[in-house]
C-alpha positions in Angstrom: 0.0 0.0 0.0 2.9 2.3 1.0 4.6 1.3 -2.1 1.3 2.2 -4.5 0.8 5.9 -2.8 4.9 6.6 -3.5 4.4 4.9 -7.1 1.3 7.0 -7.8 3.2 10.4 -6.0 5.7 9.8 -8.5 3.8 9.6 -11.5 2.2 12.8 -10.5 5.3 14.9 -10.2 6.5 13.3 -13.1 3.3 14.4 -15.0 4.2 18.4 -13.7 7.5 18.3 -14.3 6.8 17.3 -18.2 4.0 20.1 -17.9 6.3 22.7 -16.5 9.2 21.6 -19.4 5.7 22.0 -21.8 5.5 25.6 -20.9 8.8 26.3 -20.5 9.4 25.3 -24.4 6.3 27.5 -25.8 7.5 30.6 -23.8 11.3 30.1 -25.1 9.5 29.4 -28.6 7.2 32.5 -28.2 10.7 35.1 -27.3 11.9 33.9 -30.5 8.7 35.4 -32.5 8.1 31.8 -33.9 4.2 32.1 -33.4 1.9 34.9 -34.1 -1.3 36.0 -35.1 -1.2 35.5 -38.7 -4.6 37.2 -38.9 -2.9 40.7 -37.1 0.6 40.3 -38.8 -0.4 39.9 -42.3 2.1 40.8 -44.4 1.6 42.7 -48.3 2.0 40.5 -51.1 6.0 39.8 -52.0 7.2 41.8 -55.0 10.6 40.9 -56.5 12.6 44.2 -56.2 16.0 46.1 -56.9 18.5 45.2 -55.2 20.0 48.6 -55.9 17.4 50.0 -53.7 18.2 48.0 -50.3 21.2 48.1 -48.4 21.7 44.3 -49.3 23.2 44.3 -53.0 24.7 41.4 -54.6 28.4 42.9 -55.4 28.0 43.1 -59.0 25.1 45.2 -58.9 26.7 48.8 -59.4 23.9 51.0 -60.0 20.2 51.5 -60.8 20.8 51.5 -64.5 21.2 47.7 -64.2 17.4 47.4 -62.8 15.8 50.7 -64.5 12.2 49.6 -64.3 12.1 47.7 -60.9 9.7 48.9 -58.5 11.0 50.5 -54.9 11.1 47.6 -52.3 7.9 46.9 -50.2 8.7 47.8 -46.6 5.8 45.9 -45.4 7.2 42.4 -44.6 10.8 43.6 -43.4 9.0 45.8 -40.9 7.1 43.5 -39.7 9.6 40.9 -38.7 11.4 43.6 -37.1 9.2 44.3 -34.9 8.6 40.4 -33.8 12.5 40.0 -33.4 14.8 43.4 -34.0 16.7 40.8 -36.9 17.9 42.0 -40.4 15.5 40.8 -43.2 16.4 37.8 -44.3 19.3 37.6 -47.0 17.6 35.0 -49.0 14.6 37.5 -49.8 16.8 39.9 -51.5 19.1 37.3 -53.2 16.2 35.4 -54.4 14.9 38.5 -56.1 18.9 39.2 -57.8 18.5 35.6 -59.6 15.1 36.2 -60.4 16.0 39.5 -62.1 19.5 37.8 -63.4 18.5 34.9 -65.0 14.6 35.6 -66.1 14.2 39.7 -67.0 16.2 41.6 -69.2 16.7 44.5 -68.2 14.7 47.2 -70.8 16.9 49.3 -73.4 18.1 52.5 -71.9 16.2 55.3 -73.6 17.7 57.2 -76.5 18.9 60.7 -76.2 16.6 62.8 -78.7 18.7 64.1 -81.1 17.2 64.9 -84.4 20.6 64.3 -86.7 20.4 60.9 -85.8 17.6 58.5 -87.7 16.8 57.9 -91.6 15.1 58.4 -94.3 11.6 56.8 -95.3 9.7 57.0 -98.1 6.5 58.8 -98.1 4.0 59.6 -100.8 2.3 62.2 -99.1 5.6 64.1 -99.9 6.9 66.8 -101.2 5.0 69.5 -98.8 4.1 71.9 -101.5 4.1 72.2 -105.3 7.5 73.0 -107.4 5.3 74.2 -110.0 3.1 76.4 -107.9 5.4 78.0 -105.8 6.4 80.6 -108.1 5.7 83.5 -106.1 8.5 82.5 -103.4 10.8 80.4 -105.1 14.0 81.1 -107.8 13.0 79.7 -110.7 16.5 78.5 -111.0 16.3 75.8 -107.7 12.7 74.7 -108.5 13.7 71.8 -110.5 10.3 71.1 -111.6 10.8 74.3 -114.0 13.6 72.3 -116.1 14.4 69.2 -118.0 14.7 66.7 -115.1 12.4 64.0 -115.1 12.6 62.0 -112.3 11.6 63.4 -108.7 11.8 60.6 -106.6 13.7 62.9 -104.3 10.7 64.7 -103.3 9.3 61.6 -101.6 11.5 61.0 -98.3 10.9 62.6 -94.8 13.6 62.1 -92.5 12.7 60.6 -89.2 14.5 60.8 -85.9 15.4 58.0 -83.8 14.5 59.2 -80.6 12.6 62.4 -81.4 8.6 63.6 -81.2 8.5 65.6 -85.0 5.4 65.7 -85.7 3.9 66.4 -89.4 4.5 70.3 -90.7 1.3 71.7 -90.7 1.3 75.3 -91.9 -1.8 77.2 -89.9 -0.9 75.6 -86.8 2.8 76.6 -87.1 1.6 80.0 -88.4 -0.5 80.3 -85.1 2.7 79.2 -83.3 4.7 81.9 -84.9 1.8 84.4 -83.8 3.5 88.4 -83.6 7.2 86.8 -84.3 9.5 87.4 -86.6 11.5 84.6 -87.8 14.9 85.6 -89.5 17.3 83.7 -91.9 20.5 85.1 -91.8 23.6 83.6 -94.3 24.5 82.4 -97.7 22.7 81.5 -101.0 21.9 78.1 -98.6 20.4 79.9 -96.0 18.3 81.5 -98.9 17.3 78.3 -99.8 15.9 77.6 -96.3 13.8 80.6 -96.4 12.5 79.7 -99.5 11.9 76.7 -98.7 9.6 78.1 -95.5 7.8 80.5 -97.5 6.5 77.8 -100.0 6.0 75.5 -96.7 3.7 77.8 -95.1 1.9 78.8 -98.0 1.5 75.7 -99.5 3.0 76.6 -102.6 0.4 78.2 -103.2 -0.4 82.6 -103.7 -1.0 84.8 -100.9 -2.5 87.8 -102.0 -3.2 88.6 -98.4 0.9 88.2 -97.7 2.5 91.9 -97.4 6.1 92.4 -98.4 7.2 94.2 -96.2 11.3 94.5 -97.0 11.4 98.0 -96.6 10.9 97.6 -92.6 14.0 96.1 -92.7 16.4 98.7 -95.4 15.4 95.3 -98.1 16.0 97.7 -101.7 17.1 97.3 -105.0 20.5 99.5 -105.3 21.2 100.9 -108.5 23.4 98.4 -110.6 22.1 95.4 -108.1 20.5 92.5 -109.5 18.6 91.4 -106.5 18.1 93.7 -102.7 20.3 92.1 -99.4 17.7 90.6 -98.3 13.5 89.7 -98.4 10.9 90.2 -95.7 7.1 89.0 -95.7 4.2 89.4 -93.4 0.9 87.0 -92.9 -1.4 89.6 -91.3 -3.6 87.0 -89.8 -1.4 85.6 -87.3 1.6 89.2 -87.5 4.1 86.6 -88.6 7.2 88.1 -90.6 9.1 85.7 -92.1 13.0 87.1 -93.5 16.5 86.4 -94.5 19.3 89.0 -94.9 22.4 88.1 -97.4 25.7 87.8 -95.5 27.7 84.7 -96.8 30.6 85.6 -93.9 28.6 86.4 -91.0 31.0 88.8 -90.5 30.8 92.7 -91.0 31.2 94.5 -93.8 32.5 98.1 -93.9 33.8 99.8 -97.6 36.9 101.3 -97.4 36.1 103.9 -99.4 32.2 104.4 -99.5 32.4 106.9 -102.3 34.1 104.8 -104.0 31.9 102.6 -106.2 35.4 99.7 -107.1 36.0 100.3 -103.4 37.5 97.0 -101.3 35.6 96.2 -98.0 36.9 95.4 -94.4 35.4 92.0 -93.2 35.5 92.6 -89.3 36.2 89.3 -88.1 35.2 90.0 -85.3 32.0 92.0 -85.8 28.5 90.6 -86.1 26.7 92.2 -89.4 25.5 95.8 -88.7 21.9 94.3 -89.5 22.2 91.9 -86.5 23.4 94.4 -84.7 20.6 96.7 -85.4 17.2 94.7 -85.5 18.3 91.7 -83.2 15.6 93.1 -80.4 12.9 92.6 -83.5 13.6 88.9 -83.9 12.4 85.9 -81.8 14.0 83.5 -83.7 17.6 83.6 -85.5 18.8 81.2 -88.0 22.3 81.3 -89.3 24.7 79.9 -91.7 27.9 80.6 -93.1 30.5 78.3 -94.7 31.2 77.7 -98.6 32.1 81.3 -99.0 35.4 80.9 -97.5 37.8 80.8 -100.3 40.2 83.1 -101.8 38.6 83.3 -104.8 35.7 84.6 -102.8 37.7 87.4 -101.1 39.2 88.5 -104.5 36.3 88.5 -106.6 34.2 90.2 -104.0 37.5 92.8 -102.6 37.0 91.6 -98.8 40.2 92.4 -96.5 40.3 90.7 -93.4 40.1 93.0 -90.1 40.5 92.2 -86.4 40.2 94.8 -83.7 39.6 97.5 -86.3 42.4 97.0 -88.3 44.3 94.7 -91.2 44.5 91.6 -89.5 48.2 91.0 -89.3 47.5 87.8 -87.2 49.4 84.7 -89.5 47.6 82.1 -87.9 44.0 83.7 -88.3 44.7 84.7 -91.8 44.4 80.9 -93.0 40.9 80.8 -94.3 39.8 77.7 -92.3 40.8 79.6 -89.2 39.4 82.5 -90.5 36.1 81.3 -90.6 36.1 79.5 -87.1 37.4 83.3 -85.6 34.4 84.6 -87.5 31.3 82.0 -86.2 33.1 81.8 -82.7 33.1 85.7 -82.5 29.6 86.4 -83.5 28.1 83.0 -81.2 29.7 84.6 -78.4 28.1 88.2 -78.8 25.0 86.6 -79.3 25.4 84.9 -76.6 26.0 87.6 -74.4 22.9 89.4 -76.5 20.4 86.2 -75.0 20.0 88.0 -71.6 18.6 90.9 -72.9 16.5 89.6 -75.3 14.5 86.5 -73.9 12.3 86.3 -76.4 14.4 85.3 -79.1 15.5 81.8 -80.0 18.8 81.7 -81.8 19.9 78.5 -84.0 23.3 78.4 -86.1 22.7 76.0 -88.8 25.9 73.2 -90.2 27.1 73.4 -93.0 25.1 71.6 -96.1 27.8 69.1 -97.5 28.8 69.3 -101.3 28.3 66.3 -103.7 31.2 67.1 -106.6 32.0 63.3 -107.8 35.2 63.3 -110.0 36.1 67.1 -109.9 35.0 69.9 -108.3 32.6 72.1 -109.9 34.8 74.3 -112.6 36.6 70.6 -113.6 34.1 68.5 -114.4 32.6 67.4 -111.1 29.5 65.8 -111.3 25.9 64.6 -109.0 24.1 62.9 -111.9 22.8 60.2 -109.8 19.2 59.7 -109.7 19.0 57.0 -107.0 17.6 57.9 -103.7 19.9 56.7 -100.7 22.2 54.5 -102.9 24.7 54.9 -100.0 22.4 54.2 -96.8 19.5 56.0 -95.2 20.3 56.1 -91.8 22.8 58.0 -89.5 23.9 57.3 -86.4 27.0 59.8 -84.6 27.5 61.2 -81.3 28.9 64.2 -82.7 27.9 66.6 -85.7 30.2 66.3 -88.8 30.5 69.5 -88.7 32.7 69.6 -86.2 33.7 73.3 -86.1 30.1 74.5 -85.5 29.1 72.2 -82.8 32.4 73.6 -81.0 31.6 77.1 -81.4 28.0 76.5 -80.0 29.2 74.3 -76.7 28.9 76.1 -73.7 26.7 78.4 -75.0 22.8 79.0 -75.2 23.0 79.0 -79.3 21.2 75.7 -80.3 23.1 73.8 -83.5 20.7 73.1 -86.3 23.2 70.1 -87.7 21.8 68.6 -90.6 25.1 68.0 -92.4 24.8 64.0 -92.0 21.9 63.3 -92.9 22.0 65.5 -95.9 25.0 64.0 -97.2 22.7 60.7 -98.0 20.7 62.8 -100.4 23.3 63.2 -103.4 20.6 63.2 -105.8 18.6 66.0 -104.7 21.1 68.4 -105.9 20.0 70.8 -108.7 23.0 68.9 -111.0 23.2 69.7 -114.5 19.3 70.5 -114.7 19.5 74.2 -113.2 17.9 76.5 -116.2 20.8 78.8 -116.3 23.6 76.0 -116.1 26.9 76.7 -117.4 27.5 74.0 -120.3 29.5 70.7 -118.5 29.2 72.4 -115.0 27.2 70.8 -112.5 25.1 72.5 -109.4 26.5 70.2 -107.0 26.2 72.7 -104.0 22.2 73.7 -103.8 19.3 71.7 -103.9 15.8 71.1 -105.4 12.8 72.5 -104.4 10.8 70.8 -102.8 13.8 68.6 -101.4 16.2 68.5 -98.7 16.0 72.3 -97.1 12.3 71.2 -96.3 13.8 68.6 -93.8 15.9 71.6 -92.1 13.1 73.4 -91.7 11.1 70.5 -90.1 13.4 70.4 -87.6 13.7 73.4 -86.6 9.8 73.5 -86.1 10.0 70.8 -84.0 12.8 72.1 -82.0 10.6 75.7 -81.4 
């Protein structure tokens, strides 16, 4: 009997002691956050994330650019299992989301820098923009290449499309009401003529204007006795007070006669002098497109009597009388005082335009060089460069607020547009390698300089 009671006592302290070791365990188990109210602690859904965006990154992730479209990490569940046990998130979490990333999801392209010289050319029969034939009004019947013998005009069927770029389709009213009580001026050479032109057909559709005022006058535009044709052109569309003008100065550089009584007199070309007409009506402008470049010859400065000057006299400089350096002084003189102009004119735009490349094949243009060919694009239609061909006007322009208008790449692809040996007043076995048809490639320049306004 003794023996059952001790027996049974024994069993019983046995039983409490396994209960006490019971409770002992869930306690420990509970300190270490294993349990908890799933229903209270429910943690957001798990979304794979960037590693670049936690303090835990796999080594060889450098930056964000390796995971540009991940979305920011979810705090939710790494919050709460802090506040059950004050531990890091788990490594694996992170990890798992690097291999996902690694090994299933390519990363996206990085996206293209707009740049409008960079893209090609596509064909497009809703080209050209305006009639050759019925923009008579505007154009030199010498560049409208619809006027002569050529038959084929292919060329008037491409529109150049950026890579990375918005350009949206020219559309003359709306970019007339755009242009609403501005005065857009075209400043530069025989190709900067072209260009405005080209703009005058393109926003009247080729087509007459009674309503149109020449205005020239406004601006000094007369016929000089003995001149064949005034310094420059000026029109206004009263509708919208839009003035539309370009000024003739192939140097961009002023010039001053020596002798102004003088009718054989030479002429000082101020290197580093804007043109008295920038000079005078830059606060009427509110954008500014210049150009300068094929004019830079000897020949040029003989036939025409210029004499180079710097600081208001002969320019006894060796290294800035070479013509190439000549004509660098020149555009980096005048971008700067524009540039120092901007401030006091916000309202104006300015834009200096690269050169428009020359197609002479086999000779230059007094020995027989020629642009006969009549195959759009036979040498590629796209371009791709991360700097301008025209290397000497994208470095005047750095550093400054002047924008560069560079079409000179994608231009070169179009040696068929040329006028050739079609121009009406062509010299017998010399080719117009130099300007271009119209409608044709200065419609593209002016495209893109809508879309960059």
């Amino acid at each position: 009997m003794r023996l059952g009671s001790i027996n049974g006592l024994q069993f019983k302290q046995l039983k409490l002691v396994i209960l006490a070791f019971f409770m002992l365990f869930l306690l420990w188990k509970w300190e270490k956050g294993t349990y908890y109210d799933s229903g209270i602690l429910q943690p957001d859904p798990l979304v794979l994330t960037n590693p670049a965006n936690s303090k835990f990154v796999d080594q060889h992730t450098s930056s964000e650019d390796d995971f540009p479209n991940a979305d920011p990490l979810p705090q939710s569940v790494v919050k709460v299992e802090k506040q059950i046990t004050g531990a890091p998130p788990p490594l694996a979490m992170v990890g798992y989301s690097v291999d996902v990333a690694d090994e299933n999801v390519a990363p996206p392209p990085k996206k293209k820098e707009c740049n409008y010289r960079n893209g090609k050319w596509v064909s497009d029969n809703r080209r050209p923009l305006y009639s050759g034939f019925g923009c008579k009004e505007w154009l030199s019947e010498s560049w409208s290449c619809r006027l002569t013998q050529r038959t084929d005009f292919a060329y008037e069927k491409f529109r150049w499309q950026p890579e990375a770029c918005e350009m949206p389709e020219f559309e003359a009213s709306q970019f007339l009401r755009r242009m609403q009580d501005k005065t857009i001026a075209y400043v530069g050479d025989s190709l900067g003529r072209q260009m405005f032109q080209s703009m005058m057909c393109m926003v009247t559709g080729g087509k007459q204007k009674p309503a149109v005022e020449d205005v020239g006058a406004e601006y000094g535009f007369v016929l000089a006795p003995g001149a064949k044709r005034p310094d420059g052109w000026a029109y206004r569309f009263p509708r919208t007070n839009t003035t539309i003008l370009y000024h003739w100065s192939s140097t961009l550089c002023d010039l001053e006669p020596l002798n102004p009584s003088d009718h054989a007199t030479s002429y000082a070309m101020h290197l580093d002098r804007p043109p008295a007409f920038l000079k005078d009506n830059l606060h009427r402008f509110h954008v500014l497109i210049l150009n300068t470049g094929h004019h830079w010859n000897r020949g040029k400065l003989r036939a025409n009597k210029w004499e180079m000057y710097v600081n208001g006299a002969p320019n006894n400089n060796r290294n800035i009388a070479v013509i190439w350096k000549a004509k660098n002084f020149t555009i980096h003189s005048v971008i700067k005082w524009l540039d120092a102009q901007l401030p006091h004119h916000p309202q104006l735009k300015v834009f200096y335009r690269s050169i428009s490349p020359r197609h002479f094949f086999n000779g230059d243009w007094n020995t027989g060089g020629r642009c006969d060919n009549t195959n759009p694009l036979a040498k590629g239609s796209g371009i791709h460069l991360n700097h301008s061909e025209d290397a000497d006007a994208e470095g005047a322009v750095r550093g400054t607020r002047i924008k560069l208008l560079d079409v000179t790449a994608l231009s070169r692809l179009r040696d068929e547009g040329h006028i050739s040996r079609y121009s009406i007043k062509a010299t017998q076995g010399v080719q117009d390698c130099l300007h271009w048809c119209l409608p044709g490639v200065p419609d593209t320049w002016n495209e893109i300089l809508a879309a960059q306004l």
